[in-house]
N, C-alpha and C positions, 0 to 999 in steps of 0.2 A: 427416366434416369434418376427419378427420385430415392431408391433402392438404392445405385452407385454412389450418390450423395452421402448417404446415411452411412454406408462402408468404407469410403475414402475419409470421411472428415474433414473438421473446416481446417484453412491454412493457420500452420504454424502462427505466424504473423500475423495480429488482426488487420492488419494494413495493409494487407495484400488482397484490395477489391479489385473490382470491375475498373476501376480510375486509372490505377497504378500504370498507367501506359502512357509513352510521348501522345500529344498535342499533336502531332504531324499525323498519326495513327486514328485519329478520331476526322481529321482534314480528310486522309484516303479514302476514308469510312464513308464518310458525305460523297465524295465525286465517285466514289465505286455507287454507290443510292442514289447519286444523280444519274448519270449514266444507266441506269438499267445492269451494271454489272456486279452489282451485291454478293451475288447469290452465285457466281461461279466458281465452279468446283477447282479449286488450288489446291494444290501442293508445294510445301515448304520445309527444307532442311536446314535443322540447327546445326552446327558445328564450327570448329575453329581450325587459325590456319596455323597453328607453328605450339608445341607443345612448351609449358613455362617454365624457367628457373634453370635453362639453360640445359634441362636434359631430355629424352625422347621418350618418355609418356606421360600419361595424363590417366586422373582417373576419375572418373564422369558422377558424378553426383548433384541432387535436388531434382532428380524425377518425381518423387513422390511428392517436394511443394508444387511439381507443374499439374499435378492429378488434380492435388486437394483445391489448385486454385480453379481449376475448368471446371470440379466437379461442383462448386460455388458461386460461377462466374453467373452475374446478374445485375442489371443498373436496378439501384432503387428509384423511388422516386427525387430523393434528396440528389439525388448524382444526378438525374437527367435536369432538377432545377438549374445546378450549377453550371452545367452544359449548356444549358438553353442560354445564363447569362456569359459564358464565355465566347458562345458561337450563335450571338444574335441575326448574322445572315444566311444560318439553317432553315428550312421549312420547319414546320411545326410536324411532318409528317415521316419525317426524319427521325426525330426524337419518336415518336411514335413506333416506330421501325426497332431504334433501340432498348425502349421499353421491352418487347418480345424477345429477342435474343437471347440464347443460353449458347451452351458449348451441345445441345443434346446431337448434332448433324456431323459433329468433328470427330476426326478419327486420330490417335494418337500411334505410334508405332515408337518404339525404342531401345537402344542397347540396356539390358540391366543395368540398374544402378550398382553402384560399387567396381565395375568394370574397368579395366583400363583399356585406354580408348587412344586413339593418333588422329592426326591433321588428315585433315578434307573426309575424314568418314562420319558420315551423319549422327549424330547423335541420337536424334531424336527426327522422327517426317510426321510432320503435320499436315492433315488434309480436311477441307470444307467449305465451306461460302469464302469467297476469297475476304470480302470487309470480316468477318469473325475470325477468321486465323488472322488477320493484321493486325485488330485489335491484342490479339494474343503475344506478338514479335516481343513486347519489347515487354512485360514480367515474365518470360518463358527466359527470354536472354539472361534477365535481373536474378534469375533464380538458380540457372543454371553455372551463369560466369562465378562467382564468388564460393561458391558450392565445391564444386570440378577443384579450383585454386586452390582452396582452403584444403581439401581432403590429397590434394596432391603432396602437398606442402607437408601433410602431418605423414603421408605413405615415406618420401623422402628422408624423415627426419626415424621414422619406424626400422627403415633399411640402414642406416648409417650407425646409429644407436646398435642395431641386431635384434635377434627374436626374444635372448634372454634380460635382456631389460627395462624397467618400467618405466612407459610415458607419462607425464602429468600434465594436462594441459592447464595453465595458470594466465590463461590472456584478458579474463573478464574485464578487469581495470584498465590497459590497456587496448580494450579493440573499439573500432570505431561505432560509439552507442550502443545500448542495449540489443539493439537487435543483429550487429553484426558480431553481440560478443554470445546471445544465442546458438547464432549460426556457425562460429566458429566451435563453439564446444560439441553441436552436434557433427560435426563436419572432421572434423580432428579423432574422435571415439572412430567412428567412421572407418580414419586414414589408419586405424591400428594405435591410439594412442589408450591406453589402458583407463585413465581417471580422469575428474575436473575438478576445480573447486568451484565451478557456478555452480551454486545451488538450486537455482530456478530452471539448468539444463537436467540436472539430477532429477527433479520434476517431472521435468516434461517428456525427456527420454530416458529417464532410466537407469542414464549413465552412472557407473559408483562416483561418489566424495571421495575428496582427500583432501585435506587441510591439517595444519598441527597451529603456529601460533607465530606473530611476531617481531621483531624487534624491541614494538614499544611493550606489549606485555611482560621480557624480559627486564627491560630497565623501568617498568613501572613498579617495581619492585625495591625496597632499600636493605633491608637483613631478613632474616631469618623470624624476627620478631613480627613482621608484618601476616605472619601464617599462623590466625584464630584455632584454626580447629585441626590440630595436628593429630588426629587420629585415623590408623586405616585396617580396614579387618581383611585379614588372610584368603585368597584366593577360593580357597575350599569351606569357608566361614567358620573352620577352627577356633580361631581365637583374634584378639583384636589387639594392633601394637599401639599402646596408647601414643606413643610421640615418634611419630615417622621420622620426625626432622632429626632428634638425635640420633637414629640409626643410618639416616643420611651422614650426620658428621660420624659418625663412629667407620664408618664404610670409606668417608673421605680422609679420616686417618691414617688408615689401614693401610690406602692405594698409597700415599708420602711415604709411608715404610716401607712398601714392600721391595725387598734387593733389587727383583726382578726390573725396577721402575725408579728406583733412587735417581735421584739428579735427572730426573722426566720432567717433573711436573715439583711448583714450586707454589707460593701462598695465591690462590684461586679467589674470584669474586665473589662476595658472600652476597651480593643482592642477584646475581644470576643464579647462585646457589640456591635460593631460598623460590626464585620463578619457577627452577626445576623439580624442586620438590611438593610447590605446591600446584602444578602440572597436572604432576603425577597422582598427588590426592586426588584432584578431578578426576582423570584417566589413567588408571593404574594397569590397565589391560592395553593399552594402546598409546602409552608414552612415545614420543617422538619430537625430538629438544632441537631447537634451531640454537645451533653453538657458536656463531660468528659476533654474537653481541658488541664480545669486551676481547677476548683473544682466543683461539680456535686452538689451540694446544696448550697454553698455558692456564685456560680458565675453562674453557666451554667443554671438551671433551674429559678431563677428572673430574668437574660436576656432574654431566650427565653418568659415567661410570660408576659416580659416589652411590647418585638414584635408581642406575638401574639396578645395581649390585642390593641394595635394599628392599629393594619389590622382589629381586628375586628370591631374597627370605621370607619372605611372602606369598610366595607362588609364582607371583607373574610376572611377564617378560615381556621387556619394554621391545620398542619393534626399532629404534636406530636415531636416528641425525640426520638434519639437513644441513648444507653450506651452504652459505649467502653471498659468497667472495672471498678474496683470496686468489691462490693456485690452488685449483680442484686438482687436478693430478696429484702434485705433491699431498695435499692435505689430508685429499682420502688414501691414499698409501698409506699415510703414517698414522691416521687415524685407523685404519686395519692391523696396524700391527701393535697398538695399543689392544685393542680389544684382545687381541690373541693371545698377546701379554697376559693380560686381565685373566683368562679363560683358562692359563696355563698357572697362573700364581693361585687364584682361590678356586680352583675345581668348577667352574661355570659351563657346563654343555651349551655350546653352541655361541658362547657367545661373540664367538671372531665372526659369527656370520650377522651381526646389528645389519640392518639397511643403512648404507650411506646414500643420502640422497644429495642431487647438486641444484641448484639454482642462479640466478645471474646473467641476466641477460644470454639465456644460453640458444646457442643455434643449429643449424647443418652445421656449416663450418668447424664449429667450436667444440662441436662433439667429435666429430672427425677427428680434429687434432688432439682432442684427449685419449682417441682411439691409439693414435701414432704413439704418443707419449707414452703409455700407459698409466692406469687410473684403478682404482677399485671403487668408484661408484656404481650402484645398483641401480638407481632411479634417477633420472632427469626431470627436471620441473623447466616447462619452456614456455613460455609466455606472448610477449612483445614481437618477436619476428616470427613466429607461428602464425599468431592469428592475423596481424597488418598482412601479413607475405611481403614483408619489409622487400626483399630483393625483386619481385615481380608484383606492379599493383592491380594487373586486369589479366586474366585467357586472352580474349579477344574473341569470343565465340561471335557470332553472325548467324543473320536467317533469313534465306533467301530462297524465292520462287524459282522451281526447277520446272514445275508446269500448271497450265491453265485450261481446262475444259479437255483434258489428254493431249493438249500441245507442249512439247517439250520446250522449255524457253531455259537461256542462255546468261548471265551478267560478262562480259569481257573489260577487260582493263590493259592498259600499258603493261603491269605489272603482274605476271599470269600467275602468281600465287593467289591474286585476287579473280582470275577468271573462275565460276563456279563450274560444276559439272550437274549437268541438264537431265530431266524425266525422272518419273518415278523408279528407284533403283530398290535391291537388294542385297546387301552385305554379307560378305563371311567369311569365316577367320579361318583358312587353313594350317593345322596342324603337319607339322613333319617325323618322322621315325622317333624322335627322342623325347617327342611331346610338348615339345616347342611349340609356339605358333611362328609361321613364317614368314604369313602376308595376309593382308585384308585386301580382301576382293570388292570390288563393286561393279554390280551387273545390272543390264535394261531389266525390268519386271517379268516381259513377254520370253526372257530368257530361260534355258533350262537351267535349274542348281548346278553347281558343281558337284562331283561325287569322290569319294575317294577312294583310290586307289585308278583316278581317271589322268591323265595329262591334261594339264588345263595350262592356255597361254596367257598370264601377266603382264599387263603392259603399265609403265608410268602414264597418267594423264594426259602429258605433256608434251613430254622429252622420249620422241620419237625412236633412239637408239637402245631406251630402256627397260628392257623386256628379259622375262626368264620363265622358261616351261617348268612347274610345282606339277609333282604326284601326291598329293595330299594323303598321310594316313589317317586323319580324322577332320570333318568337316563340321563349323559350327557358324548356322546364321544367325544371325545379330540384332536384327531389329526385331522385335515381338508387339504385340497390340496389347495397349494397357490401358486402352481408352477406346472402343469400338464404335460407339456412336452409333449411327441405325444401321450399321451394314451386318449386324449378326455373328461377326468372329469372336472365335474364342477369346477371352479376357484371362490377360496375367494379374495375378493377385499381386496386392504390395509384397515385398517382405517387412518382416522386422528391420529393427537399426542392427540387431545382432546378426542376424543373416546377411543383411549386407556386407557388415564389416567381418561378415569371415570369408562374403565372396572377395573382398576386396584383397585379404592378404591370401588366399588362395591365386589371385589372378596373377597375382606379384610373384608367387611362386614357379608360375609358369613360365615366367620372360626369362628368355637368354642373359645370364647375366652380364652381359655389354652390352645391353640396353639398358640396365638400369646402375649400370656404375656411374658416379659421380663427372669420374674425368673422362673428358673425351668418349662416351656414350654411342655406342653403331646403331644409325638412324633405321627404326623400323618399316618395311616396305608397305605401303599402299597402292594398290594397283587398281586397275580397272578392268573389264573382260577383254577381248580384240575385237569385238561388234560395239560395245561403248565406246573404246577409245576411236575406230572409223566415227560412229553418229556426233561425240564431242566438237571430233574437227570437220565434218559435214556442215554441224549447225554455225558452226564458226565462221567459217567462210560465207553462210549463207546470209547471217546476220553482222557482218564485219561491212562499212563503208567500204569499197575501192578506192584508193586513191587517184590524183591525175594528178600529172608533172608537165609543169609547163615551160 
């Protein structure tokens, strides 16, 4: 397995060893090693019970840290010291035992990442020595819950927004530590968000920058005078305007005069002024002025126009504005009809179209209702309840044995959303006339596929009256091996984060749109075969105490 080692890579997270697992997991480990039952061949499915945030799908993401962690998974000697002092009534031959252990026996099965995915269908089947896939339950869970949420949350915020505008995910300072502010920026790109401002995520994956500047670098500023080197040379290196700053006032003149704009705009902040134009010396090609400082119409939006209108006799063209607060509706309207203004009084191509960007604690919700209102923002910058997933804190994914040595095994509860569903299965998503998917199937292994254009009987799990005969016109199974272990099956390659994230917003394209609207959402079908659904409640009954009434 040394080969798959080298190809998968180590985890994201240097912290994500062999350790990283409950205390109770390393207890099973010992009494599975006591017992003589180590090494029996288990099967185990991840998945969760209820899809988050109040609507009906999910989209399944961190397969590839569950690869890189198996494909690494090994006690040092430093981890079996510490083990030995936390579980001083282990044999010594125990540790022993775990010394050897690797993932090389384990097989991995799973839906593609990027996928959207629904309750009680497997995510991912784990199968091998029962104590090594147990040791694996709880970073497979760690990696997959937050992952799945995170990219959910940003597909949610993707759809609401629409296709034509730009995400920016801005959560670093806000997500819980470094490493959930990682995983959020890659998780977020992922869910369709366009950009970040982690830097260390732009690194690692790839993702584009976006950042301009703020607050305090505005009012770190007092006049005009504080700007040493006010020269900037023309776009095409023509020729070089020695003093930018008066051509900025000269430009800010100009806008106080013009009919067009008379009784607009009235005596503007000159230490904003002077942030913006020395901005723009820095970045003349990619100017972008956060205008909420001092006042958003009275100061911030004819300073920025005084600067961009200057570069433009220059060449270059500034790319827009961001809002900080306020009413973003109102703000950016009126801020587009300035520019238009602008674009119609001095002959400026194109310039009604600057980027308006918004900021401010922005949400689902909040964009929604800018939708209702209407807005002329281009880009959204969303931070704080993207990457916490402020409204939902956990999936609730689970991982539980569905069989042992090819016995089918059972968990029941009072509460049958928590009853599992038993034996190694196979999944698949049937497709309808219009290209829809209509339902996920899960079927015994020893079963034949479905086909399409075959009648196949759907049954709920459960709820015995809930059933409907599907003619599939396209049939797709769902789990695939990304992790073979010695049994010789073909091996799916990782993808990129960029092919994930364009399976991601392809899958989204595929859902009925009432399944992915906001309000009130039509719950997608999960079904089972009609040879599953008899063997679920065969083993139910077989494994259920009888009562007695006395």
């Amino acid at each position: 397995m040394a080969t798959a080692k080298a190809r998968v890579g180590a985890p994201t997270n240097p912290m994500a060893t062999a350790l990283l697992t409950d205390q109770y997991q390393f207890s099973m480990a010992y009494a599975y090693w006591k017992a003589g039952k180590h090494a029996d061949r288990a099967v185990f499915d991840l998945y969760f019970r209820k899809n988050p945030f109040g609507g009906e799908f999910t989209v399944f993401a961190g397969l590839e840290e569950c690869i890189k962690f198996i494909a690494n998974f090994k006690f040092t000697e430093h981890d079996i010291l510490f083990l030995q002092s936390v579980m001083p009534m282990c044999e010594d031959a125990f540790f022993d035992y775990l010394r050897k252990i690797d993932c090389s026996d384990v097989e991995v099965y799973s839906i593609p990442e990027g996928s959207v995915v629904f309750p009680k269908v497997p995510l991912m089947r784990v199968e091998g020595p029962v104590a090594v896939v147990q040791l694996l339950e709880t970073p497979f869970v760690n990696l997959i819950n937050y992952a799945s949420l995170v990219t959910t949350n940003a597909a949610r915020h993707r759809h609401v927004a629409g296709k034509s505008k730009v995400l920016l995910e801005f959560g670093l300072r806000r997500a819980q530590g470094p490493d959930g502010a990682i995983s959020a920026s890659k998780y977020c790109f992922m869910g369709g968000f366009d950009a970040t401002s982690n830097v260390l995520a732009g690194n690692l994956f790839g993702i584009p920058l976006r950042g301009t500047h703020s607050h305090a670098y505005v009012s770190s500023y007092m006049s005009l005078d504080d700007i040493p080197d006010k020269a900037l040379m023309s776009k095409d290196g023509s020729r070089v305007c020695k003093d930018f700053v008066s051509l900025v006032k000269e430009w800010l003149q100009r806008i106080h005069l013009a009919d067009s704009l008379c009784g607009v705009f009235g005596e503007t902040n000159q230490s904003e002024l002077a942030a913006f134009a020395s901005y723009a010396l820095a970045f003349p090609s990619n100017f972008l002025a956060l205008v909420d400082t001092y006042d958003v119409m009275r100061s911030g939006i004819p300073n920025f126009c005084a600067v961009a209108l200057a570069l433009h006799d220059l060449g270059y063209k500034a790319s827009g504005i961001r809002l900080d607060s306020g009413d973003l509706a109102y703000l950016s309207i009126e801020t587009r009809k300035v520019f238009r203004t602008i674009e119609k009084e001095f002959n400026v191509p194109n310039f009604e179209k600057m980027i308006i960007t918004a900021s401010n604690d922005l949400n689902e919700e909040t964009i929604d209702a800018l939708n209702k209102q209407g807005h002329e923002v281009d880009a959204f910058g969303i931070g704080t309840y993207l990457v916490t997933c402020y409204s939902q804190a956990a999936l609730g994914c689970v991982f539980k044995l569905v069989e042992i040595n090819s016995r089918p095994r059972i968990k029941l509860s009072e509460d049958v959303a928590k009853v599992s569903i038993p034996c190694k299965k196979r999944c698949f998503r049937l497709y309808g006339k219009e290209g829809y998917p209509l339902v996920d199937i899960m079927i015994r292994e020893s079963e034949p596929s479905p086909k399409a254009g075959e009648r196949i009987l759907c049954r709920h799990p459960f709820l015995e009256s809930k059933r409907a005969y599907v003619v599939p016109q396209h049939v797709e199974e769902l789990l695939q091996c990304y992790w073979p272990g010695t049994s010789n099956k073909p091996r799916v390659e990782l993808p990129s984060l960029e092919e994930i994230r364009s399976r991601c917003m392809q899958q989204l394209e595929k859902l009925r749109p009432d399944h992915i609207r906001r309000l009130n959402p039509t719950p997608y079908k999960v079904s089972v075969s009609a040879k599953l659904y008899e063997f679920i409640h065969y083993l139910w009954l077989n494994e259920a105490p009888v009562g007695e009434l006395q």
